[in-house]
C-alpha positions in Angstrom: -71.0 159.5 64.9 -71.2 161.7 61.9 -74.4 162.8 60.0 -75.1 161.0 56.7 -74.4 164.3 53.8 -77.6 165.1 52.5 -77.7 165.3 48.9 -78.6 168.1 46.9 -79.8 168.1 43.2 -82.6 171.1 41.6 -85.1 168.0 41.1 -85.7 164.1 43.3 -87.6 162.4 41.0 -88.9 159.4 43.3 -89.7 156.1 40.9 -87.8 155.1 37.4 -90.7 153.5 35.8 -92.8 154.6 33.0 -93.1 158.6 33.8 -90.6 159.1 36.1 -88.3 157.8 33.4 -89.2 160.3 31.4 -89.2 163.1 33.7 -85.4 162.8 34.7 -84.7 162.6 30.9 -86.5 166.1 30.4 -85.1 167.6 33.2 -81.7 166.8 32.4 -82.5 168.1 28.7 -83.2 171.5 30.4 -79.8 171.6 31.9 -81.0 170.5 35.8 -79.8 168.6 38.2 -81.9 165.6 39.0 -81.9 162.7 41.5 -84.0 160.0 40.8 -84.3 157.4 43.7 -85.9 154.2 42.7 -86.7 151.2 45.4 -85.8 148.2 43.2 -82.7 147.0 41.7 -81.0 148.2 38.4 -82.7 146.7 35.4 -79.9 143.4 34.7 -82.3 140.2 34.9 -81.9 139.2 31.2 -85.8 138.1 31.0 -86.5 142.1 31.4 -84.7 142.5 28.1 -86.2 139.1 26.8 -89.7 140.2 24.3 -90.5 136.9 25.8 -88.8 136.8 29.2 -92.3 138.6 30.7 -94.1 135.8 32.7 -90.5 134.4 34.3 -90.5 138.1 35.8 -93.8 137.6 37.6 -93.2 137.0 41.1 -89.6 137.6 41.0 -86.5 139.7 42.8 -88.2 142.7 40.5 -91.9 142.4 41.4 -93.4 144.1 44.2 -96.0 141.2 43.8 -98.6 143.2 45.2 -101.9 141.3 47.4 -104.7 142.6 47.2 -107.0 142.7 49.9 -110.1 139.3 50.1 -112.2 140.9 47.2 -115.8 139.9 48.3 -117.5 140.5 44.9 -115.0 137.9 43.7 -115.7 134.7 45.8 -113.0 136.9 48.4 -110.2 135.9 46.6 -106.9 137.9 46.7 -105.7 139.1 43.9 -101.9 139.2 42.6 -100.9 142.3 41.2 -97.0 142.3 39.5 -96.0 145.9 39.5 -92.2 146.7 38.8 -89.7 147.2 41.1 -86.9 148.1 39.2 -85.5 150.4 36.8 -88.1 151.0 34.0 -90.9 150.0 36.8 -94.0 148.6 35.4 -92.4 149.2 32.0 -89.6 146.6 32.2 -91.9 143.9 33.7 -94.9 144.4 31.1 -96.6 143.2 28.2 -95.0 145.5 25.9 -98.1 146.4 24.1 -98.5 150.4 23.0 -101.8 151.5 23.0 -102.7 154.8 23.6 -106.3 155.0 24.8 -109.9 156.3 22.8 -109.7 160.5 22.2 -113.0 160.3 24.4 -111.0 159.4 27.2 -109.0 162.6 27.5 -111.5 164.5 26.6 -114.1 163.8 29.5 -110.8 164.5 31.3 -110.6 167.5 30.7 -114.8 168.3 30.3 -114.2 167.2 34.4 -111.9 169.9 35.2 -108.3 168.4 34.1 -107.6 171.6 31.7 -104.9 171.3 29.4 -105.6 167.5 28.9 -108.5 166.7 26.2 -107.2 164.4 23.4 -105.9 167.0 21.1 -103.4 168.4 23.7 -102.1 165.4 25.0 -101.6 164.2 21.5 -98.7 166.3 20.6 -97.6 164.5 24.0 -97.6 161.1 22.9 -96.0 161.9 19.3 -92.9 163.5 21.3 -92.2 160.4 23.1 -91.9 158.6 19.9 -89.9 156.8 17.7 -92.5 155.1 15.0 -91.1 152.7 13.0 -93.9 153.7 10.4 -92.3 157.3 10.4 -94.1 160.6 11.6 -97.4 161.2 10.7 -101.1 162.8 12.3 -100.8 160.0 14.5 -97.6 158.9 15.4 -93.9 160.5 16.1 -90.4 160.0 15.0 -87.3 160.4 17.0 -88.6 160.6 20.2 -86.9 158.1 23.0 -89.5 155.4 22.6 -89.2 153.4 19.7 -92.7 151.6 18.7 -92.6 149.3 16.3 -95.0 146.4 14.2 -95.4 142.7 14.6 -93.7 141.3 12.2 -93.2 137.6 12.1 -96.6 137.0 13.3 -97.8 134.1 15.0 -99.8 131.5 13.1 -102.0 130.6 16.3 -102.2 135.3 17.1 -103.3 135.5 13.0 -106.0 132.8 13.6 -107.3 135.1 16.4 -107.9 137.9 13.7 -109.1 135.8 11.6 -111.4 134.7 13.5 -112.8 137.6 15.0 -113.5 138.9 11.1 -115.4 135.9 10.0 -117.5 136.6 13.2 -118.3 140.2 11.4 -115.2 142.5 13.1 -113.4 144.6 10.9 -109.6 144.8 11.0 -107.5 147.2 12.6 -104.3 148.4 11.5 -103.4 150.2 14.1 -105.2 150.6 17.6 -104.0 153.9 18.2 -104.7 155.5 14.5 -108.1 156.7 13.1 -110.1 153.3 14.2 -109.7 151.9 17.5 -112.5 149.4 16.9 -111.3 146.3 15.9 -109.4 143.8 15.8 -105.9 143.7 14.7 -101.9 142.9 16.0 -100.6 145.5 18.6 -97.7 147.9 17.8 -95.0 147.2 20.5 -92.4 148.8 23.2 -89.2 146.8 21.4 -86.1 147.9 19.3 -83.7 145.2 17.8 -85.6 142.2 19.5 -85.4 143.7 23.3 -87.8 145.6 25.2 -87.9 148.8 25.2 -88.9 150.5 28.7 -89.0 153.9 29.7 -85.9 153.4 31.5 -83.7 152.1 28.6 -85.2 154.3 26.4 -85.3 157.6 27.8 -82.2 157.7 30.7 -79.8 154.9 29.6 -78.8 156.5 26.8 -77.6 159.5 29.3 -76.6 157.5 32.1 -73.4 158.7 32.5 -74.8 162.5 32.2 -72.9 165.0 35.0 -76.3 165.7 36.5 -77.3 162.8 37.0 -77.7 161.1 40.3 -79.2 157.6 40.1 -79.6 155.7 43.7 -81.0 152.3 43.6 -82.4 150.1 46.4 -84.0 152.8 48.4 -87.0 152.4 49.8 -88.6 156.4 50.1 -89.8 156.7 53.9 -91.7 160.2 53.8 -91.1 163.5 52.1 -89.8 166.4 54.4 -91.8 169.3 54.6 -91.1 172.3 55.9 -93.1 175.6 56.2 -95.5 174.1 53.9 -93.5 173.6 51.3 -91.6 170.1 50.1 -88.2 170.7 50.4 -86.7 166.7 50.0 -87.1 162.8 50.5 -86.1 160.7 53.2 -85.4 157.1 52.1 -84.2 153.7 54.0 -80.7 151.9 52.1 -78.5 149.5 53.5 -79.6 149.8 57.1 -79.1 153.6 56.8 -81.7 156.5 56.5 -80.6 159.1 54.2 -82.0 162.4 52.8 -82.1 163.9 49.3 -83.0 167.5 49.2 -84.5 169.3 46.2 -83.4 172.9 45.3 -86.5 173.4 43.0 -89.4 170.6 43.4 -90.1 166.5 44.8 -92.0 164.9 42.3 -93.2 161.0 43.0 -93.5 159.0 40.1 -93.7 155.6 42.2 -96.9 154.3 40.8 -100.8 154.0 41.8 -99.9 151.7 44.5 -96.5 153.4 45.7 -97.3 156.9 45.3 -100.8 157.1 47.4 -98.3 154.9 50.0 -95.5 157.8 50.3 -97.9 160.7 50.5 -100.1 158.8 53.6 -96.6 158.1 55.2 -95.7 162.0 54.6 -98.9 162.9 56.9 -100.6 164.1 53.6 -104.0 162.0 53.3 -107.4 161.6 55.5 -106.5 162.7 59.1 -108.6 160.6 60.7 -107.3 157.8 59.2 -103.9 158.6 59.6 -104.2 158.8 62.8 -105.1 155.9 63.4 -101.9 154.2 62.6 -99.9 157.1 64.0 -99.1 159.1 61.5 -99.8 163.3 62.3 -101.7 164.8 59.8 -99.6 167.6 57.6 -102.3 168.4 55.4 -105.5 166.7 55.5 -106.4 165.3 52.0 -109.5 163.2 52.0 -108.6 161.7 48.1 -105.3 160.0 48.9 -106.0 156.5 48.2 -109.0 156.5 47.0 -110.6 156.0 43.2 -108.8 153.0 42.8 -109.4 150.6 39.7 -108.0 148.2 37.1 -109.1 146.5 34.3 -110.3 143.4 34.5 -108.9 140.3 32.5 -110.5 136.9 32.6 -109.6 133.3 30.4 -111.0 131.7 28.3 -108.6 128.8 28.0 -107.8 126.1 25.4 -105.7 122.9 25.6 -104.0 122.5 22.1 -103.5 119.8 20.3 -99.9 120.0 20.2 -97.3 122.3 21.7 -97.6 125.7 19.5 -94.1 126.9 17.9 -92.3 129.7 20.1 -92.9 133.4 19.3 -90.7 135.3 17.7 -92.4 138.6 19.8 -94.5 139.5 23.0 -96.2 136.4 23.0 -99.5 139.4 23.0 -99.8 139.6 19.7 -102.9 140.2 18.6 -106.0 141.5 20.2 -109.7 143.4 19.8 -111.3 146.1 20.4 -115.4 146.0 21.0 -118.5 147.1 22.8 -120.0 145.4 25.3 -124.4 145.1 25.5 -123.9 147.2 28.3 -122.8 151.0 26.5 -123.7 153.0 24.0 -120.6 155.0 23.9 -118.5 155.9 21.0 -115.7 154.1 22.9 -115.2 150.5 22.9 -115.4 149.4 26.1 -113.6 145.6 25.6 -110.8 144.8 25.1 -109.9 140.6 24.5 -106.5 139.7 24.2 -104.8 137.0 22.5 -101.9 135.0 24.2 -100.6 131.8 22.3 -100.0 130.3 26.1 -102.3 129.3 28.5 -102.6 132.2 30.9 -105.0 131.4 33.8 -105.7 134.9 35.4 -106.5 133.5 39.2 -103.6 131.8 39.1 -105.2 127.8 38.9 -104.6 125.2 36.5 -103.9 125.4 32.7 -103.2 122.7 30.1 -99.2 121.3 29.2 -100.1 122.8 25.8 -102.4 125.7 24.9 -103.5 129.2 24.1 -105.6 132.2 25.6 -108.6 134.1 24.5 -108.6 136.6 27.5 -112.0 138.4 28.1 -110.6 142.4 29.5 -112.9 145.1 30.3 -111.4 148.3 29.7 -113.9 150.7 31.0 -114.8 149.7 34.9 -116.9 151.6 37.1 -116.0 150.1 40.0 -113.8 151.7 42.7 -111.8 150.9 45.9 -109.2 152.1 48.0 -105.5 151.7 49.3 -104.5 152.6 52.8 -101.8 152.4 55.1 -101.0 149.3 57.5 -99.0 150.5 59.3 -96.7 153.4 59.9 -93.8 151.4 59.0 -92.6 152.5 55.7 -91.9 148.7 55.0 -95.2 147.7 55.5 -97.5 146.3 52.3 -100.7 148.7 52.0 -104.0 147.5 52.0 -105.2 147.6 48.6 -108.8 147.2 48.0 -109.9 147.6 44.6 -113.3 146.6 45.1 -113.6 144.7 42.0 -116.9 143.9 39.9 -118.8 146.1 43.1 -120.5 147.4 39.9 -123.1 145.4 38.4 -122.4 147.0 34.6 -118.3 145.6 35.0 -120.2 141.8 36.0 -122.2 142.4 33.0 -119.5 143.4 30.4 -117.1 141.1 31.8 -119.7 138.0 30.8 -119.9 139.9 27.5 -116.4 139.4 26.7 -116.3 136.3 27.2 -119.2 135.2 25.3 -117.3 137.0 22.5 -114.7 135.2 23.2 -115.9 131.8 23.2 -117.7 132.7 20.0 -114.0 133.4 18.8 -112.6 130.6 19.6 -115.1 128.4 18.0 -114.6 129.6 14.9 -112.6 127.4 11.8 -109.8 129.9 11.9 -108.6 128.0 15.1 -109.5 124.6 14.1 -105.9 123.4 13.4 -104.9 124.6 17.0 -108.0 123.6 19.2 -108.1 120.5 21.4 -111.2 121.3 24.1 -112.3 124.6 25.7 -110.2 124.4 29.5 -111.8 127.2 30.7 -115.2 128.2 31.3 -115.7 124.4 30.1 -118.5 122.5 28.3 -120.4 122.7 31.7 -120.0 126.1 31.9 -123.1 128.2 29.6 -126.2 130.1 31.2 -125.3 133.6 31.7 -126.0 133.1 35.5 -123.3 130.1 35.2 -120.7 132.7 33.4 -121.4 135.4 36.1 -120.2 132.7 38.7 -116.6 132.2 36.2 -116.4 135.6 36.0 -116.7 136.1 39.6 -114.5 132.8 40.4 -111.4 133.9 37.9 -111.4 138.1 37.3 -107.9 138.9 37.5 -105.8 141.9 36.9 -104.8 143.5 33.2 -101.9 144.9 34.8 -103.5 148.6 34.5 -104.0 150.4 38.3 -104.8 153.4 38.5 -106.3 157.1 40.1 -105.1 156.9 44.0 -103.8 160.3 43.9 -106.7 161.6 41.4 -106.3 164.6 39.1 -109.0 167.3 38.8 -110.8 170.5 40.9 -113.1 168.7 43.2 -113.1 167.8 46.8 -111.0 164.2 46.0 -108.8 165.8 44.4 -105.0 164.8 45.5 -103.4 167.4 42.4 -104.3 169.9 40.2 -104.2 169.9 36.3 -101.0 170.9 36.7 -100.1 168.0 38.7 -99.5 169.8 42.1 -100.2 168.6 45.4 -103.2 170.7 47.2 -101.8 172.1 49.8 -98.3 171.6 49.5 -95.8 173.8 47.4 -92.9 172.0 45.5 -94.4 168.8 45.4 -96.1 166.9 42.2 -97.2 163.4 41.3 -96.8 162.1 37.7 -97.7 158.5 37.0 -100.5 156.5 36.4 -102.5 157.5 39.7 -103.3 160.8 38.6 -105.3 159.2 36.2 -109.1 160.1 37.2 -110.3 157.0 35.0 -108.2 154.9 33.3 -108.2 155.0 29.5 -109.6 152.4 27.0 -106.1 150.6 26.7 -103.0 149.6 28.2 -101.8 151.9 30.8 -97.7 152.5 29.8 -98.1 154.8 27.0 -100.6 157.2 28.8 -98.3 157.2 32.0 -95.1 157.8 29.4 -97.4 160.9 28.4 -98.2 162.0 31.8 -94.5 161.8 32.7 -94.2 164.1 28.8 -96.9 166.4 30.4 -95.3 167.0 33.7 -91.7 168.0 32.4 -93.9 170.3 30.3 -95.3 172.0 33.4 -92.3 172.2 35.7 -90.2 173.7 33.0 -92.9 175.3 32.5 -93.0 176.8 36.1 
């Protein structure tokens, strides 16, 4: 029986989601050869494309649908992550909403040991990506890939939200990721000529057909060879058949904080001990693989309306705020409530025929957890563990947004829309009783992150310049570099990591 051909390309670019996108546009820019391998299916499922198709992706053909381990700071509930499997990744399954992250963010980066990546380097970062509808200016780019553009027919029940929040005393925003973060305001979005926008339509479609390009779908990645130390290729599962793909130059994984962490530990680069103990010999031992996992949090505060609320004509995540909890004194807001003119229950239980959400979200958790392997079988789910409200401050902020909250949706602004409070409830109002909601419905805001942490100490998995310790040729770029996650939605940072990483390889 003949040997499968291995392919060769300069670059294997594992995962076509939100940096790795980026990464195979840049490369292929610089005149290399790339082969980007991606376990999901190409990117065809009209509700991808659909501004409004976003929840009928949720559980679907293109969602890993990721369990979470029984979280036993959260009544030991389970919690359902949606991450992307599919062209774009994360960024063809999510929310749409661009937000950048608070300067402070980067910075204490970089004041940890991530060199090259305080707020005023990486800002240069997220202008290049861009393609502003507002046009260049300090804050924002034009002609980049990624077009980013305003709400514009906004929704009556989304305006009440900001109206709301200023006659409780908030000032309003125009833009989240300009001068002011604080406050409240409609989001700038991921969506050109009524479609999303993901990394993978915006940055690689548009060369699809590119003589360097290699583009293999439906492969699940298995382990990355290494030889003499150094990462020379991928192996990766398709149609029954293992297969190789062999990199000239470097292997980076770009498959997310859940995949990436996963394909390292089945490599044999992670804790030893632990490895072993699902069979897997150690090939450098790498105690931070898997660990400093978190998300932010997202709880509902949910109302029956009186009447079914007319469609939106956008992400149906319109609107939003930005605040500081009773629990920090930091320059940074540390909350983040978002508006959703459906009822969106975030554990998954019951919700009213007709409705709306005021959805409580800490953005600044302290708590963390882990992932680790199963199994040694590369088809195996991990175990992912993130611990959740394990720090008393993310119980208190948490309870703080959705006091806020609450206080929000009382207000007049919402007075044509509101039937009765569905979640907490009327019987629902001591802070210990808010705790126990808290506790009972904390769900995901979509935002995992740091399982293969960037920075100089002992946890480490890569270097500022995104190189695995101990192994030559071999980077991560995506979100689980991230050594704490930024003040905001996680696709525009990990669209600047992926920025940042062509940066450094070409660099190289």
């Amino acid at each position: 029986m003949a040997e499968n051909p291995i392919h060769r390309s300069d670059y294997v670019v594992v995962g076509a989601g939100s940096a790795g996108s980026v990464v195979v546009r840049r490369l292929l820019d610089a005149g290399h050869t790339v082969h980007v391998i991606e376990a999901g299916s190409v990117d065809t499922d009209p509700n991808i494309h659909s501004p409004q198709g976003w929840p009928l992706l949720l559980t679907g053909a293109n969602d890993w649908a990721v369990m979470t381990t029984p979280q036993r700071h959260a009544h030991n509930r389970s919690l359902y992550w949606p991450r992307g499997r599919v062209l774009g990744g994360s960024s063809s399954l999510n929310g749409m909403i661009y937000i950048r992250g608070h300067k402070n963010d980067y910075d204490s980066w970089a004041a940890n040991g991530a060199e090259g990546w305080s707020w005023n380097e990486v800002l240069p970062l997220f202008k290049k990506s861009e393609d502003h509808e507002d046009g260049a200016n300090d804050f924002h780019g034009k002609g980049g890939p990624l077009h980013v553009e305003r709400i514009a027919r906004r929704h009556p029940a989304a305006q009440a939200f900001v109206d709301a929040a200023k006659a409780l005393g908030h000032t309003e925003t125009e833009d989240f990721n300009g001068i002011q973060m604080t406050g409240v305001g409609f989001n700038h979005t991921t969506t050109k000529d009524g479609k999303r926008a993901s990394a993978w339509q915006s940055f690689v479609a548009p060369v699809l057909n590119h003589p360097n390009l290699t583009v293999t779908t439906d492969a699940l990645v298995s382990r990355i060879v290494v030889d003499g130390g150094r990462a020379t290729g991928v192996e990766y599962h398709r149609d029954g058949e293992v297969l190789r793909a062999d990199a000239g130059a470097e292997v980076i994984i770009s498959a997310g904080a859940i995949g990436s962490p996963k394909i390292l530990l089945l490599s044999g680069i992670g804790p030893a001990a632990q490895l072993r103990s699902v069979g897997i010999d150690s090939v450098v031992d790498l105690p931070g693989v898997g660990e400093n996992l978190h998300d932010h949090l997202l709880a509902g505060n949910i109302y029956e309306a009186q009447e079914p609320l007319v469609a939106g004509r956008h992400n149906l995540l319109e609107s939003q705020l930005y605040a500081h909890s009773n629990q920090t004194d930091e320059e940074a807001p540390d909350l983040q409530p978002l508006f959703l003119h459906l009822p969106y229950p975030t554990d998954g239980g019951a919700a009213p025929e007709h409705g709306y959400t005021i959805a409580p979200g800490i953005v600044r958790p302290r708590s963390r957890g882990t992932l680790r392997l199963s199994s040694a079988d590369p088809a195996a789910a991990p175990l992912v563990d993130p611990n959740i409200l394990a720090d008393e401050y993310d119980v208190k902020a948490l309870v703080d947004a959705i006091v806020l909250c609450r206080e929000i949706g009382q207000q007049e602004a919402f007075a044509p829309f509101r039937k009765s409070e569905f979640t907490p409830g009327p019987g629902v109002q001591s802070r210990d009783q808010l705790r126990e909601f808290a506790r009972q419905v904390a769900g995901t805001y979509h935002h995992q992150v740091g399982t293969c942490k960037m920075g100089v100490d002992d946890l480490s998995v890569v270097d500022p310049q995104l190189r695995v310790r101990g192994i030559e040729g071999l980077r991560v770029a995506d979100a689980s570099i991230i050594p704490s996650v930024p003040s905001g939605n996680t696709n525009a940072p990990s669209i600047m990591i992926g920025e940042k990483a062509a940066e450094l390889i070409l660099g190289a």
